[in-house]
N, C-alpha and C positions, 0 to 999 in steps of 0.2 A: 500776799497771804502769809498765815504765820509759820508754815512750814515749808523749808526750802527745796525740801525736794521729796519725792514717793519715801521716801528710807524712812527719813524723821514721820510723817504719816503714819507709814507699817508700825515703829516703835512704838508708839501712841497709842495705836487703837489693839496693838495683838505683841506685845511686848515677849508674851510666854512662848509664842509658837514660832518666832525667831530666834531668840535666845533662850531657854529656859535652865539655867545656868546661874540662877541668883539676881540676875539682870531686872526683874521682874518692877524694881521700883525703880526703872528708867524714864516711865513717865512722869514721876513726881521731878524728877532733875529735871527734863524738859519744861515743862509747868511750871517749876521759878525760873527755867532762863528764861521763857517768855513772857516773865510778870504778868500771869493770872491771878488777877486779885483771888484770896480764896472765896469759898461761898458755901456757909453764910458768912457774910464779911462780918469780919472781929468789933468794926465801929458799927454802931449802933444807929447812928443817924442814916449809913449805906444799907445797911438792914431794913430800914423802914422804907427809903426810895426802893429798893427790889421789891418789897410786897407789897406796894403801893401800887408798883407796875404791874404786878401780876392782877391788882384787883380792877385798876382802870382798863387793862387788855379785856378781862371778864366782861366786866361793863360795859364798853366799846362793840363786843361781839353779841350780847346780850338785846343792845339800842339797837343796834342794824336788824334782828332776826324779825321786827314787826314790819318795816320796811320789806321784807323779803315775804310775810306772808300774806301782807297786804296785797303786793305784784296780784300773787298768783292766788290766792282765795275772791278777791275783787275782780281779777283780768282785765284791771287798769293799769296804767304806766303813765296816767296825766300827770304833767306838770315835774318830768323826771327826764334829767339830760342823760342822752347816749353817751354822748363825748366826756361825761364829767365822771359817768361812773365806767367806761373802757379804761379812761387815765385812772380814778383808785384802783382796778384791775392791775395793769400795768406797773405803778409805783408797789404796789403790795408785794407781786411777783420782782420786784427787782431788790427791796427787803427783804423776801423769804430767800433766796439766793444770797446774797449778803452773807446771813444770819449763817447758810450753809457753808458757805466760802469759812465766815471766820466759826467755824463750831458754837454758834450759839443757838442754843436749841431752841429756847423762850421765845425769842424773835422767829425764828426757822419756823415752830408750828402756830406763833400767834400768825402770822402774814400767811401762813397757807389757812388755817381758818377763816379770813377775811378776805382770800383770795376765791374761796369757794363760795361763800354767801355773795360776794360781789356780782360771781358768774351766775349765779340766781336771777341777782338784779338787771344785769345786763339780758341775758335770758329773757325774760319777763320783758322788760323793757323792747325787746327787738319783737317778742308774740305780740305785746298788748299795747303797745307805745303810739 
């Protein structure tokens, strides 16, 4: 992980209510020791892959949502693997963790939104399958 222990953590996320003594931009010193790029990134071309990603996640979540109301407006689940969507279940939840492990947010609530439409799928899939 990026922080080695609770302490580094506490400074990070409540810098004022342990020290509040000046200390207060002890996170930004954390933050270049652990080479977080900034954001929005300074180059231009990392700038457009970030909002790229943020528009394919939208997308991504957007294509799934007929799938999902298909299931359950139809009360079919023909022609739809249990095993293939428990495993996107599964990988998604081990992203959304990840994503929590290393503080990245964008990952953390894309994989829980796709972790939840999933369990729809699966859901559905297990009534009407």
């Amino acid at each position: 992980t990026r922080f080695h222990n609770f302490y580094n953590f506490f400074l990070l996320y409540s810098p004022m209510v342990l020290n509040p003594h000046g200390h207060h931009h002890l996170h930004k010193r954390i933050r270049m020791y652990q080479h977080y790029q900034p954001y929005p990134h300074p180059n231009p071309w990392v700038r457009f892959v970030d909002r790229l990603m943020v528009v394919m996640v939208t997308v991504a979540l957007v294509m799934t949502l007929p799938q999902v109301l298909l299931i359950w407006t139809a009360k079919t689940a023909a022609g739809l693997s249990l095993a293939s969507w428990v495993t996107y279940v599964f990988s998604n939840t081990l992203w959304m963790v990840y994503g929590v492990v290393h503080h990245d947010r964008m990952l953390s609530i894309s994989s829980l939104l796709f972790v939840i439409m999933q369990i729809f799928i699966v859901t559905g899939i297990i009534f009407y399958g």
